[in-house]
C-alpha positions as CSV (number, residue, x, y, z in Angstrom):
1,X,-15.9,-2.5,-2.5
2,X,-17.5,-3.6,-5.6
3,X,-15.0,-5.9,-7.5
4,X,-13.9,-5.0,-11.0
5,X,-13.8,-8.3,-12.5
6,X,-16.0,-11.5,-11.7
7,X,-15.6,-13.3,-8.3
8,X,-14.5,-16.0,-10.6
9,X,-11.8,-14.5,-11.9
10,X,-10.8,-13.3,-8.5
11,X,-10.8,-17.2,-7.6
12,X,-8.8,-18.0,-10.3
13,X,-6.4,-15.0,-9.8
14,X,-6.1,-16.3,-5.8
15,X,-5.1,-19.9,-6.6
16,X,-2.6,-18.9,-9.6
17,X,-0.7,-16.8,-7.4
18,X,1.4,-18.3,-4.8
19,X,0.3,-18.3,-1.0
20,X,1.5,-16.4,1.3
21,X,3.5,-17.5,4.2
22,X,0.7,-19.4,7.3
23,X,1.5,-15.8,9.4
24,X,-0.2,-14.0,6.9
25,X,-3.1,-16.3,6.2
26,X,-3.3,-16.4,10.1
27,X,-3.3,-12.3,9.9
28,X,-6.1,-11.9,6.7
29,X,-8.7,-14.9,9.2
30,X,-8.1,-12.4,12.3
31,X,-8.8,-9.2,10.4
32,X,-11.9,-10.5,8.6
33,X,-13.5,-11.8,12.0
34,X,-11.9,-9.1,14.2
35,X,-12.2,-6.0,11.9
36,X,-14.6,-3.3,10.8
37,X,-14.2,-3.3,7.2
38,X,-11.7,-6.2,6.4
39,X,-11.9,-5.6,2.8
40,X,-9.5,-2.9,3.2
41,X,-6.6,-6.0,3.8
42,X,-4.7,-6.1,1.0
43,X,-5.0,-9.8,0.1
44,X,-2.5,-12.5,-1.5
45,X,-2.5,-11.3,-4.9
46,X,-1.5,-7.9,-4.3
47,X,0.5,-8.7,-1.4
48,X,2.3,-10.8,-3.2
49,X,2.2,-8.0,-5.8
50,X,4.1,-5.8,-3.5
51,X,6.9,-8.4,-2.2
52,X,7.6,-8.7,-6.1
53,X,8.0,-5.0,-6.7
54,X,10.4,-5.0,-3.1
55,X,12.5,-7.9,-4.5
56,X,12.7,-6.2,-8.2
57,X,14.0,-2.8,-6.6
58,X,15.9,-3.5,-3.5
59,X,14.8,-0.4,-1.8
60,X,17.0,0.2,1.6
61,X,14.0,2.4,2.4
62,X,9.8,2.0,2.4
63,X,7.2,4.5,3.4
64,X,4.0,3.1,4.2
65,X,0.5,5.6,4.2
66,X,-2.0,3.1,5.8
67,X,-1.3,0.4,7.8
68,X,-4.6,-1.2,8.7
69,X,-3.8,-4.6,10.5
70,X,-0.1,-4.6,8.8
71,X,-0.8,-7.7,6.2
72,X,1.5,-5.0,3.4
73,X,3.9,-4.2,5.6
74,X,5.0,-7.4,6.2
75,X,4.0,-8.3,2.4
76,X,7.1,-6.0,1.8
77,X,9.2,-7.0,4.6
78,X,9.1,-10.1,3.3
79,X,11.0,-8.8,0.5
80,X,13.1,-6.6,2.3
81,X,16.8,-6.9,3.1
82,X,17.7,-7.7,6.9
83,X,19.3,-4.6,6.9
84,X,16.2,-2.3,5.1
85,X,13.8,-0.2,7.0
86,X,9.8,0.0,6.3
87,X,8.3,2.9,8.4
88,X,4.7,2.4,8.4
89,X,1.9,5.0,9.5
90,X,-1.4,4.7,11.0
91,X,-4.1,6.4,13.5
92,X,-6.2,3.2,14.3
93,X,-4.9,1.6,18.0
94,X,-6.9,-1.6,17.3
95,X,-5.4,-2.4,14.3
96,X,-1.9,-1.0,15.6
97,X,-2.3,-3.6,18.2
98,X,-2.7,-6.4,16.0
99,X,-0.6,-5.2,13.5
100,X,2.2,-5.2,15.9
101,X,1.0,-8.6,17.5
102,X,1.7,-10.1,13.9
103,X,5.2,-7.9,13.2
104,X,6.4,-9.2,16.9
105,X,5.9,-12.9,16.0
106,X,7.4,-12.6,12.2
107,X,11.4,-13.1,11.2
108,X,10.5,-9.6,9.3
109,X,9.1,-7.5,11.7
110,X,12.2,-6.1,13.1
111,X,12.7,-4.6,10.0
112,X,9.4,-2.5,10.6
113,X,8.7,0.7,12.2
114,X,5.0,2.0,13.5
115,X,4.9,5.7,13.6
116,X,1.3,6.5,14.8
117,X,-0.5,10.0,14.4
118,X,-1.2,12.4,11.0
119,X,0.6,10.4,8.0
120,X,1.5,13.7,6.8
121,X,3.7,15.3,10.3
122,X,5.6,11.8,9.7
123,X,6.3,12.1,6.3
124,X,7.5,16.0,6.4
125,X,9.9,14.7,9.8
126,X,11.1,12.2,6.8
127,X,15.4,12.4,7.2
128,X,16.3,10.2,4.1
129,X,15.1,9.3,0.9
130,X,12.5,7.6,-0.1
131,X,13.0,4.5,-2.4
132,X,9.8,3.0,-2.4
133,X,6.2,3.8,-0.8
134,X,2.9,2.3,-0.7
135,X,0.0,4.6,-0.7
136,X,-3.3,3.0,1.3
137,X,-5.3,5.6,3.2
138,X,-7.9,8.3,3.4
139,X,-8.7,9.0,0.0
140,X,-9.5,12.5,0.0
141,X,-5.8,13.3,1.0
142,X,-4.3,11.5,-1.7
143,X,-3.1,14.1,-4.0
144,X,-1.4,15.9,-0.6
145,X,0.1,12.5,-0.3
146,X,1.5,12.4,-4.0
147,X,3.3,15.3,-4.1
148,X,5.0,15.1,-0.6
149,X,6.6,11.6,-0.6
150,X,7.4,12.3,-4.6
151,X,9.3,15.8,-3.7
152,X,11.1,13.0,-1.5
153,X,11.5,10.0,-3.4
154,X,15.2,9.5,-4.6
155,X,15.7,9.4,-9.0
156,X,14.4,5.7,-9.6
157,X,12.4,5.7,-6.6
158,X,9.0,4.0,-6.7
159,X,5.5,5.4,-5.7
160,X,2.8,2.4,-5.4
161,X,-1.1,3.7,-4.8
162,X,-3.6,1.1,-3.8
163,X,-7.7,1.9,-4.6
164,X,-7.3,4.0,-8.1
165,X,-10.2,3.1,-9.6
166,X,-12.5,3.3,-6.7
167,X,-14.6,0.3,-8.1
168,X,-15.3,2.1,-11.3
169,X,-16.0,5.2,-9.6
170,X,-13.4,7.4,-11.1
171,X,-15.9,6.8,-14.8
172,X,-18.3,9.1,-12.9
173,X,-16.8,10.6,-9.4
174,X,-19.5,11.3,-7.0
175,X,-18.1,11.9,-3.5
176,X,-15.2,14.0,-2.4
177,X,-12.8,10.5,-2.4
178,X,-13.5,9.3,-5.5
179,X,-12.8,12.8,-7.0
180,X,-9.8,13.2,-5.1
181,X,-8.5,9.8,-6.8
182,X,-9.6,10.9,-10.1
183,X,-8.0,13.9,-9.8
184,X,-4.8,12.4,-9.1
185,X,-4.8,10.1,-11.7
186,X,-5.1,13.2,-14.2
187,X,-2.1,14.7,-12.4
188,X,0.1,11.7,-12.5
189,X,-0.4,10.8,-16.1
190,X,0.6,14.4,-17.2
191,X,3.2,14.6,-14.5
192,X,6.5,15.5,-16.5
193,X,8.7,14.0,-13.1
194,X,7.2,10.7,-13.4
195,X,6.1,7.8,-15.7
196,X,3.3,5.5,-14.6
197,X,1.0,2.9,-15.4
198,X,-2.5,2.5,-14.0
199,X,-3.0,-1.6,-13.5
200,X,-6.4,-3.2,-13.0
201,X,-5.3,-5.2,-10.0
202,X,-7.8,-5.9,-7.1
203,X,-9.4,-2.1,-7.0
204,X,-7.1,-0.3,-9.2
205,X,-3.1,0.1,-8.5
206,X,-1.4,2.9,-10.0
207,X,2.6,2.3,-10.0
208,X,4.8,5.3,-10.4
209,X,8.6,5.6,-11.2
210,X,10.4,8.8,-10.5
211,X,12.7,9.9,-13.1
């Protein structure tokens, strides 16, 4: 991933923001030396990001599309109220299994749920409201994504979508997932259910509030 801004700024950005709990930091060290493509981890600055949006809203209930090696999840959980439930999907048994390794040795990761398989057959088997979800995973299935956690977010609910500018990509889309992203960023900004604002942290976040 090409970054949007300087590495300097990114430097700076990292040491303004404040670091994440030594679990974490343990988590991001195993996932770059352990992991194909690390740069998918989310990072301190959005992770921290995504605690702050948890602690602002007081969700009872998080979807997650995208796991990876569980360094948002437990972002969120962080955030989270003993008694509020993330549900987290992924296909990837690698980085289920260290995902969980890190969940099992956090104060947060009982809160936490790993439903492995098609993100999609989880989120239609979906019994309650959503109140907040994070959206991290195959690109091309994005806008499918969009439209069935929104159809299930509660009024006020919160839809968060990591990668939206696809390193600059979306100026000129050339592959099927950087269309897919464009695509969706047409729809939500002339989506009547919803208001947004497109933010140019880390690779693009778009955050989305049902009305």
């Amino acid at each position: 991933m090409k970054p949007l801004v300087s590495d300097a700024i990114e430097r700076y950005a990292l040491h303004a923001t404040k670091a994440e709990p030594e679990l974490l930091q343990r988590l991001d060290a195993a996932t770059q030396a352990h992991m194909a493509y690390p740069q998918m981890l989310t990072g301190r600055v959005e992770g921290r990001f995504l605690k702050l949006i948890v602690q602002l809203l007081q969700p009872k209930f998080i979807l997650e599309v995208g796991m990876f090696t569980g360094y948002s999840a437990l972002s969120m959980a962080e955030g989270l109220a003993a008694d509020g439930k993330l549900v987290t999907c992924d296909i990837d048994p690698k980085a289920q299994a260290m995902a969980q390794a890190a969940f099992d040795a956090s104060v947060h990761g009982k809160k936490i749920e790993i439903r492995m398989g098609p993100a999609l057959e989880t989120i239609r088997q979906l019994d309650r409201a959503i109140d907040l979800a994070f959206i991290d995973a195959d690109k091309e299935t994005y806008p499918v994504y969009y439209e069935e956690i929104l159809r299930r977010t509660r009024s006020g609910g919160v839809l968060v979508l990591d990668n939206m500018l696809m390193s600059g990509g979306v100026l000129d889309p050339q592959d099927t997932g950087t269309r897919a992203i464009a695509e969706l960023n047409d729809i939500i900004v002339h989506d009547t259910r919803v208001e947004n604002v497109l933010l140019t942290v880390r690779d693009g976040v778009q955050l989305v509030r049902k009305k």
